[in-house]
NUGUVEX-455481 format. One line per field, with one value per residue (C-alpha): residue number from 1; residue in one letter; x, y, z. Coordinates in steps of 0.25 Angstrom, whole numbers. Each point is the difference from the previous one (the first is absolute). Layout:
BEGIN
vomi NUM, ...
loti A, ...
u X, ...
v Y, ...
w Z, ...
//
This chain:
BEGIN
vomi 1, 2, 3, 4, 5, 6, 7, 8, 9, 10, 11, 12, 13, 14, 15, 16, 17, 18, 19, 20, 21, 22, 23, 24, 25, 26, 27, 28, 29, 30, 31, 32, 33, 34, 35, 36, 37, 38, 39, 40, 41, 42, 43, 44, 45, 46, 47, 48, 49, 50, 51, 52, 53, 54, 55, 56, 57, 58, 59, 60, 61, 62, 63, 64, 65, 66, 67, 68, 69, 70, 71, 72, 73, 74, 75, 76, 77, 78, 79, 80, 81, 82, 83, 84, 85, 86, 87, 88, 89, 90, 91, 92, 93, 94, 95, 96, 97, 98, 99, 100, 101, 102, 103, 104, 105, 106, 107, 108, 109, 110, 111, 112, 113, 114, 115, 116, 117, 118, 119, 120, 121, 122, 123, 124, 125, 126, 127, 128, 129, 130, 131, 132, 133, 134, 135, 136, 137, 138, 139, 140, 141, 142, 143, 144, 145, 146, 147, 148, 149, 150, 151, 152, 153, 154, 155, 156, 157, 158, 159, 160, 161, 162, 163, 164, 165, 166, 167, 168, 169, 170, 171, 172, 173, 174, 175, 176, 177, 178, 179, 180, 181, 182, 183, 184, 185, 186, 187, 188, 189, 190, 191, 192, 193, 194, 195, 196, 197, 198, 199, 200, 201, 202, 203, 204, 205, 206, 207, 208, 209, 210, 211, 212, 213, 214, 215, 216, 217, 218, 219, 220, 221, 222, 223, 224, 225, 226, 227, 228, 229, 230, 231, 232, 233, 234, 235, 236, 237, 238, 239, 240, 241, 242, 243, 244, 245, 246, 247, 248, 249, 250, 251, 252, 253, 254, 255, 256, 257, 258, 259, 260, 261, 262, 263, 264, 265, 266, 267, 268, 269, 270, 271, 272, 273, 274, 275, 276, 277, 278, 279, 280, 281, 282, 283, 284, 285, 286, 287, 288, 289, 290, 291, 292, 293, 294, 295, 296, 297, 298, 299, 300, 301, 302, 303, 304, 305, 306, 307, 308, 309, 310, 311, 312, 313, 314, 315, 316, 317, 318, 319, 320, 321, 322, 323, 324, 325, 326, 327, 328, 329
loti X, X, X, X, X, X, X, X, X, X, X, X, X, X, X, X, X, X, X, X, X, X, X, X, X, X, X, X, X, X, X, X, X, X, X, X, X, X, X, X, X, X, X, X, X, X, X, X, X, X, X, X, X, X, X, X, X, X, X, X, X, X, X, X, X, X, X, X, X, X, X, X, X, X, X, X, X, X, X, X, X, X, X, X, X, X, X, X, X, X, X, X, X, X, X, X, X, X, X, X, X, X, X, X, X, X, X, X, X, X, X, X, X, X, X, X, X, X, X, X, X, X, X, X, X, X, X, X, X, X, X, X, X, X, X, X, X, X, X, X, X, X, X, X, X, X, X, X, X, X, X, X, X, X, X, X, X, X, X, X, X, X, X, X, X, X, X, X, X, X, X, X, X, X, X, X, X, X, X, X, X, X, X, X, X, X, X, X, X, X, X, X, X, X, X, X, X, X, X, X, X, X, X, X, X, X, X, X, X, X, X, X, X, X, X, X, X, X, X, X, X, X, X, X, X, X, X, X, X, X, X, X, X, X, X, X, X, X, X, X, X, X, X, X, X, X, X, X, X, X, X, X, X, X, X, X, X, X, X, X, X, X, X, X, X, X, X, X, X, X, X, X, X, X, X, X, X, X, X, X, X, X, X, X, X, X, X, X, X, X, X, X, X, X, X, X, X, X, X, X, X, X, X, X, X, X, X, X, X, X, X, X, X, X, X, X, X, X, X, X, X, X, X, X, X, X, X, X, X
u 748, -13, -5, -11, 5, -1, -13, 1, 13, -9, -10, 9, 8, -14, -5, 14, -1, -14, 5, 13, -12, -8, 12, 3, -8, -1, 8, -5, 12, -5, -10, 3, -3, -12, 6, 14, 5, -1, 9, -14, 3, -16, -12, -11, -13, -12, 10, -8, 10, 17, 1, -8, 8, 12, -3, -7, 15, 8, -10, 2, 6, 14, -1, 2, 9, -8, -14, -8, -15, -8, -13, -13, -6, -11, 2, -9, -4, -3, -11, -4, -7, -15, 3, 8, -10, -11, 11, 7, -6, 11, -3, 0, 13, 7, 9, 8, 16, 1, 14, 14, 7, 14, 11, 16, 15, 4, -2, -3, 9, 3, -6, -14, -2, -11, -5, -15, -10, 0, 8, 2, 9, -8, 1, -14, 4, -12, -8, 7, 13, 6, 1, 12, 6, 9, -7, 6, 8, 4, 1, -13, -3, -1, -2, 7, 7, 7, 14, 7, 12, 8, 9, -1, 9, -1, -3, 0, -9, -8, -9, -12, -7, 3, 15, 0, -5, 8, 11, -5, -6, 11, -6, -14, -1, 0, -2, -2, 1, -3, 7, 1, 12, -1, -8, 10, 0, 3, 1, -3, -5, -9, 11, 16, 5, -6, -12, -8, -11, -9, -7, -15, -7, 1, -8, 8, 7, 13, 10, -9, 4, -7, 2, -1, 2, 2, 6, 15, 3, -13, -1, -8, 12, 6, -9, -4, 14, -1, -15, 8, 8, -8, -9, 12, 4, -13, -1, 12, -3, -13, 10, 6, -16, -3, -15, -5, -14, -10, 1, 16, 10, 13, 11, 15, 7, 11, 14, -4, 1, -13, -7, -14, -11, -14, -4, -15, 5, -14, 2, 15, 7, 13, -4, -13, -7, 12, 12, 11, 11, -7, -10, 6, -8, -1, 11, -9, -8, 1, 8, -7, 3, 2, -10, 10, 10, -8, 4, -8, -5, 3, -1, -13, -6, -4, -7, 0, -16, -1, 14, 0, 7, -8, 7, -10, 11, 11, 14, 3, 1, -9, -15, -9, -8, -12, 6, 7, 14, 8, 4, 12, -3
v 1505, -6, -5, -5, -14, 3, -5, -13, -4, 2, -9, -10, 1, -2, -11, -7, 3, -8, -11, -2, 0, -10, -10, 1, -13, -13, -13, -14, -9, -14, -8, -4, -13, 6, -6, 7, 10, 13, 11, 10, 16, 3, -7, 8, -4, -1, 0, -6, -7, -2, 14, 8, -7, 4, 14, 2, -6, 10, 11, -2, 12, -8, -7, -16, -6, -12, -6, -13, -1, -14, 1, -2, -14, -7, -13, -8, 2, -14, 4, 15, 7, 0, 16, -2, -6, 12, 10, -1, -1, -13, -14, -5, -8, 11, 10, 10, 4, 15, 1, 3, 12, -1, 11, -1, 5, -14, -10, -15, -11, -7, -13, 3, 4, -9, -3, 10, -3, 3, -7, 13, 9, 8, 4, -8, -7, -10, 7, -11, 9, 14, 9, 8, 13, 11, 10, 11, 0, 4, -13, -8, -15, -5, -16, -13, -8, -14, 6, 9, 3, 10, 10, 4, 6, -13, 8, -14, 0, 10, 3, 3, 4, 17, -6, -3, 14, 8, -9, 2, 12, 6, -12, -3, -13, -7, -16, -6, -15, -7, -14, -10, 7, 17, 11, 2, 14, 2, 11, 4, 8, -1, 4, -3, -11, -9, 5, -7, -11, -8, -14, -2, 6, -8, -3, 10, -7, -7, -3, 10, 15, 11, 11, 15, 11, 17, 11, 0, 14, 7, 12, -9, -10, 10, 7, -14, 0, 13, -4, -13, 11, 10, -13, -5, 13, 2, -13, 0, 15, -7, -8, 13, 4, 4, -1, 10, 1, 9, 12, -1, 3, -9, 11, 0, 3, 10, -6, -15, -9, -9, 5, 7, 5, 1, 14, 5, 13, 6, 4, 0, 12, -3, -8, 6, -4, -11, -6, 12, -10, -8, -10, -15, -6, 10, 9, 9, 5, 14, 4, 6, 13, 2, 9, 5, 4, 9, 16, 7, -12, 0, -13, -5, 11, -10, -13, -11, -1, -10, 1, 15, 9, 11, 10, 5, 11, 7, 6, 13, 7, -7, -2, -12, 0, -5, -13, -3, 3, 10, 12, 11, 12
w 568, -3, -14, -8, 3, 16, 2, -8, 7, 15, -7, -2, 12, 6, -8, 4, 15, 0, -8, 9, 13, -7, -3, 16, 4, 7, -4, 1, 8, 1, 5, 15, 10, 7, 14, -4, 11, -4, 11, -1, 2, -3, -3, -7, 0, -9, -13, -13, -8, 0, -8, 10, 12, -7, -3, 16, 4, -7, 4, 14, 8, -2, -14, 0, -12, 1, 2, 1, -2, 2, -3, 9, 2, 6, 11, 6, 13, 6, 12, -3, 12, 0, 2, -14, -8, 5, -3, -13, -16, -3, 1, 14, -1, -7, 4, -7, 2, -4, -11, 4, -3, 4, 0, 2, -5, 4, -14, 3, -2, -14, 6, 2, -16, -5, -13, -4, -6, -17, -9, -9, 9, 4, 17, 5, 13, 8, 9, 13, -6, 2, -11, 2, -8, 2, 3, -10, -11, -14, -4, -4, 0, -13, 0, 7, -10, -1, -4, -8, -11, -1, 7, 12, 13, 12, 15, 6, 14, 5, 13, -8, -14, 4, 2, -14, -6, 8, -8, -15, 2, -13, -7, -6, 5, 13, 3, 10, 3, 14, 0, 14, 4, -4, -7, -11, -9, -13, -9, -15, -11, -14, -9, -2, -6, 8, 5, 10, -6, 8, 1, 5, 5, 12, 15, 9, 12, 3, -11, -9, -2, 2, -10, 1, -10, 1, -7, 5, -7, 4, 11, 8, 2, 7, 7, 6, 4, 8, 5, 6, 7, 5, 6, 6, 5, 7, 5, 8, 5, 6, 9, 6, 4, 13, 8, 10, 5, -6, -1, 2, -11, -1, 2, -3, 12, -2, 1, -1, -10, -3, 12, 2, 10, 0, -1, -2, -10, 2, 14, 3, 2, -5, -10, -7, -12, -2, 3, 2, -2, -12, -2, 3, -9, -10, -6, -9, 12, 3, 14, 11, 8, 15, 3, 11, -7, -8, 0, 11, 8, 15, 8, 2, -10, -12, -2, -12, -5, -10, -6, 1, 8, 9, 8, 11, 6, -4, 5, -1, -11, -6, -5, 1, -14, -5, -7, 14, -3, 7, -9, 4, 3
//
């Protein structure tokens, strides 16, 4: 039953929802050797900043959990080309490296962390340097800083800065320091009996943490969780995809496991206007019909036009109508 306070709880249901979607955002991760190896999925180009290569990366049609952005730069060309010099609006010995936007699952090892570039914690790496984040998260960067008090949950070494999250994810805190030998994790929170205080700020790099905060108890928390989920879900459904050429439709094939056919359902007769035993890349698509089986149709007496099925004859007893069905008598 519906009451006078309806309306104001939709509000702020509403006003929660868009504040749970506005938290959901990149992460700075460090500041990277420019010559580091990075194990690339994609790279995406004409990206602006670190904050827009982060957010192309995870809007990519299978969303990255890292990126790494070096900014564009100019190098001297030592002969240009008398074609060059007539052609370009630069200094004739100049030449421009267009920025790098790099996307992957795969985080880098602890031992290319370098030092960037402001003393007051804040994420700023130098332009010969990656920038690198998480590409979504709950958790936001707060600062780097020389050390910290307080109590905290020890994780020990982790793969990467997302590896860290998905460990303090029930707390408000994460930390993260790189050292010569591992990226270690810690968690923590602003109240208790020991709540956790820091020291700095300080220049983010090895043997300095970098600290992030979130909501622990919010929705969002969880909802991040399931988002995590349903990305990971989808990501591994990708790997069962199957390819056929245009116009064809991947098609289960009836009584066999993980296999399919190629199958054009606009003009097949047994399988028209889709796949009559499912869809092998996608469950939610409806079946579709064997025009031969249909009531009324004798052999040879129907055809599949664009997905549909249209009965030209009829058995007996029975009467072609206009919608090219055959109706009983």
């Amino acid at each position: 039953m519906f009451s006078r306070l309806t309306p104001i709880i939709t509000v702020l249901v509403l006003l929660r929802f868009h504040q749970v979607q506005a938290d959901y955002s990149p992460a700075f991760a460090g500041c990277i050797n420019g010559g580091a190896v990075i194990d690339v999925d994609e790279t995406i180009d004409n990206q602006s900043d670190a904050n827009a290569c982060a957010r192309a990366c995870y809007a990519t049609e299978t969303p990255r959990i890292y990126s790494f952005f070096k900014a564009g730069y100019f190098i001297t060309d030592p002969e240009p080309t008398p074609r060059r010099r007539r052609d370009t609006n630069l200094d004739r010995r100049d030449q421009f490296v267009p920025p790098e936007c790099l996307c992957t699952d795969i985080p880098v090892s602890h031992e290319v962390y370098e030092y960037g570039t402001s003393s007051q914690g804040e994420g700023y790496c130098s332009s010969d340097q990656y920038t690198s984040y998480v590409t979504a998260s709950t958790f936001a960067f707060d600062d780097c800083y020389n050390s910290f008090d307080g109590d905290t949950d020890y994780k020990g070494a982790v793969a990467g800065v997302e590896g860290c999250f998905s460990l303090c994810k029930s707390d408000e805190r994460a930390i993260i320091e790189p050292i010569e030998s591992e990226l270690t994790c810690y968690c923590g929170n602003f109240v208790g009996d020991a709540p956790v205080t820091f020291s700095g700020p300080g220049t983010c790099g090895p043997s300095n943490f970098l600290v992030y905060s979130h909501d622990a108890n919010s929705a969002i928390s969880s909802g991040f969780v399931k988002r995590q989920l349903r990305e990971r879900l989808r990501i591994s459904s990708k790997k069962r995809r199957a390819t056929c050429p245009a116009p064809l439709t991947a098609c289960n094939v009836a009584g066999v496991l993980d296999a399919f056919e190629c199958i054009n359902v606009k003009e097949e007769l047994e399988s028209c206007g889709g796949c009559l035993s499912g869809d092998f890349n996608d469950v939610h698509t409806a079946p579709g019909v064997d025009c031969t089986a249909l009531p009324g149709i004798p052999r040879g007496g129907v055809t599949c036009t664009a997905g549909r099925c249209e009965a030209f004859a009829c058995k007996k007893g029975y009467q072609l109508a206009s919608n090219g069905t055959c109706l009983a008598l």
